[in-house]
C-alpha positions in Angstrom: 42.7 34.4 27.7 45.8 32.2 28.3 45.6 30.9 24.5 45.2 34.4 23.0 48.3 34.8 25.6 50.2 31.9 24.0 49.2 32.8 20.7 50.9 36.2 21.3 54.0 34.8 22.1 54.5 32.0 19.7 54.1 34.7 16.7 57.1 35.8 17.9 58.8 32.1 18.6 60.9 30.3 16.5 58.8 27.1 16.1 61.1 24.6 18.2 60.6 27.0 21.1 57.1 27.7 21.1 54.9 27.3 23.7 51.8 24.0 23.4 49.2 24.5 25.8 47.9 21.8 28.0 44.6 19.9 27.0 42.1 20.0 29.6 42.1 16.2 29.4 46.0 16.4 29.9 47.7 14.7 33.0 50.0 18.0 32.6 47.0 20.1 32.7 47.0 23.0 35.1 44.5 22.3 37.7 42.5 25.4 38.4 39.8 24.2 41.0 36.5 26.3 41.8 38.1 27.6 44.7 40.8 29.2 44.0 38.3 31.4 42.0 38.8 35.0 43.1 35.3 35.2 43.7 35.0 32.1 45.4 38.5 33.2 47.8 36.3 36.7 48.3 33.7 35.2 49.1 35.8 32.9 51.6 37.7 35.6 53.5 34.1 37.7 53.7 32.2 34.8 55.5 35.3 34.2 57.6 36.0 37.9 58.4 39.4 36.8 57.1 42.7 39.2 57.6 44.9 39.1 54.6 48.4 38.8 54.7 48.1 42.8 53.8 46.2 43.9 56.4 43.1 44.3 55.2 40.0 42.8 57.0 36.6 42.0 54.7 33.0 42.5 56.1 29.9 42.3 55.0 28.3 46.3 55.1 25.6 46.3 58.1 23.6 49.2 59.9 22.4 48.7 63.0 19.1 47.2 64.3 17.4 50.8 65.6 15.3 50.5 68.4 14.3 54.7 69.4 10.3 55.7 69.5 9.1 58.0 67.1 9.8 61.5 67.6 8.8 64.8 65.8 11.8 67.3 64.4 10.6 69.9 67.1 11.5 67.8 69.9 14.5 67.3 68.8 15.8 71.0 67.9 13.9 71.6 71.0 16.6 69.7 73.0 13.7 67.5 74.6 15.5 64.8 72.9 19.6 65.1 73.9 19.7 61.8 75.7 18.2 59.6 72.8 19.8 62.0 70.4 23.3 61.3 71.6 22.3 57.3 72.0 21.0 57.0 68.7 24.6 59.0 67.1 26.4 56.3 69.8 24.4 53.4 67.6 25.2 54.4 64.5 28.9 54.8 64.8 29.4 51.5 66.8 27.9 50.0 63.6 29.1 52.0 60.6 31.9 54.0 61.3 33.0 55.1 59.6 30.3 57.0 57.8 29.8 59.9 55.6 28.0 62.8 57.2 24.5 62.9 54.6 24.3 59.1 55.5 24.7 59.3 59.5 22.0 62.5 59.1 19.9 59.8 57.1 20.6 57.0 59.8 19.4 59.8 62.5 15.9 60.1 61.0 15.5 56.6 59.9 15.8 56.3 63.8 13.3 58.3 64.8 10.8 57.7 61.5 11.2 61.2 60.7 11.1 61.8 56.8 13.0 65.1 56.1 15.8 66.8 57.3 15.4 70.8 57.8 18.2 73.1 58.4 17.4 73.4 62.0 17.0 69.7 62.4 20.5 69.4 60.5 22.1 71.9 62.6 20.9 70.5 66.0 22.4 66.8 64.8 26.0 68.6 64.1 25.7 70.4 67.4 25.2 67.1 69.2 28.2 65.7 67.1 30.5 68.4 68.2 29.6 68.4 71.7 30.1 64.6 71.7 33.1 65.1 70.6 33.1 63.0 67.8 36.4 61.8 66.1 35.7 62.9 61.9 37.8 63.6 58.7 37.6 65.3 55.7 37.6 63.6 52.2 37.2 65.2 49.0 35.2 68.1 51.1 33.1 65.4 53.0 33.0 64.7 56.5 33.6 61.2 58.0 32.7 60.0 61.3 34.3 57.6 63.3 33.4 56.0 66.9 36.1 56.4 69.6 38.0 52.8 69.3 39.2 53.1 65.6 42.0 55.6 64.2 42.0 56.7 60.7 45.6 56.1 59.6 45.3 52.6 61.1 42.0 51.6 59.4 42.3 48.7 56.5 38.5 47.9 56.3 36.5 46.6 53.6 32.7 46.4 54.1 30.9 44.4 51.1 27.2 45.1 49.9 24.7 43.0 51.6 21.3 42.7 51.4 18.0 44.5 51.8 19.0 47.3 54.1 22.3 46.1 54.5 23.3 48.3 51.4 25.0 52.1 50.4 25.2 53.7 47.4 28.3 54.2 45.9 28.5 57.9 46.8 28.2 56.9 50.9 31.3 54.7 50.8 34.0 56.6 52.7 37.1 57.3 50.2 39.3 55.7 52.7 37.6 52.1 52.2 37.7 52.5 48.9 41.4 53.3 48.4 41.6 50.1 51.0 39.4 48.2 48.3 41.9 49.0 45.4 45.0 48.4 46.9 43.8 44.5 48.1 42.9 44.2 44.1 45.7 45.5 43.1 48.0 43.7 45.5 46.0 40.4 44.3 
């Protein structure tokens, strides 16, 4: 790219001014070592948990390690489940938050090996949230949970893909991590 570069400028160069790239066998060769790779400084600040001079802090995405018992949808719209309910939502957000609604609903029945989501089973799970008080905001029409010790104008995470169940799809990455994610590429 940098000789297509030079090529672009010399064209327009009288010849006494134009530009000789360095060989890389050259003593005056720029030295580009492997780490100073933007993958390779990513890669750095994500296994380091590394601030940036801008602010923003780069984790690898995780979810949390769910311990709750099996339970059937009926006990929980029944309310014979509040207690676990709430701990289970407490989980979640100490982990991932924040977190798009569909995905914390998701997280919920992953936690208690349920396999579908009902209206009355979705309704009882955004009870619990309101009467927990849960912090949230709205993006593009979506909710967002957060836990209790992080405020939304204040956050400048990043949370990189992992592995295995350490993974979202696109659509469950909150808009405000995103918009974190392009302005640390575009500041680099």
């Amino acid at each position: 790219e940098i000789d297509r570069i030079l090529d672009v400028l010399n064209a327009h160069q009288p010849p006494e001014d134009r530009i000789i790239p360095p060989s890389s066998d050259s003593e005056d060769a720029v030295d580009h070592p492997a780490e100073d790779t933007e993958a390779t400084v990513a890669e750095n600040d994500l296994s380091q948990g590394k601030t940036q001079a801008s602010g923003y802090v780069i984790t690898n995405y995780c979810t949390p390690e769910m311990t709750m018992d099996r339970l059937e949808a009926e006990q929980i719209t029944g309310g014979m489940a509040d207690g676990r309910l709430r701990a289970c939502i407490r989980e979640i957000l100490a982990v991932e938050s924040p977190i798009k609604e569909n995905l914390l609903m998701n997280r919920v029945l992953q936690c208690f090996s349920i396999a579908h989501t009902g209206p009355r089973l979705q309704s009882k799970i955004s009870q619990t949230l309101r009467a927990m008080q849960v912090h949230y905001t709205v993006e593009d029409g979506q909710i967002v949970y957060w836990d209790d010790t992080t405020k939304p104008e204040d956050y400048r995470g990043i949370r990189v893909r992992g592995e295995g169940t350490y993974q979202r799809e696109p659509q469950d990455i909150p808009m405000c991590e995103a918009i974190n994610a392009v302005c640390r590429v575009l500041e680099e």
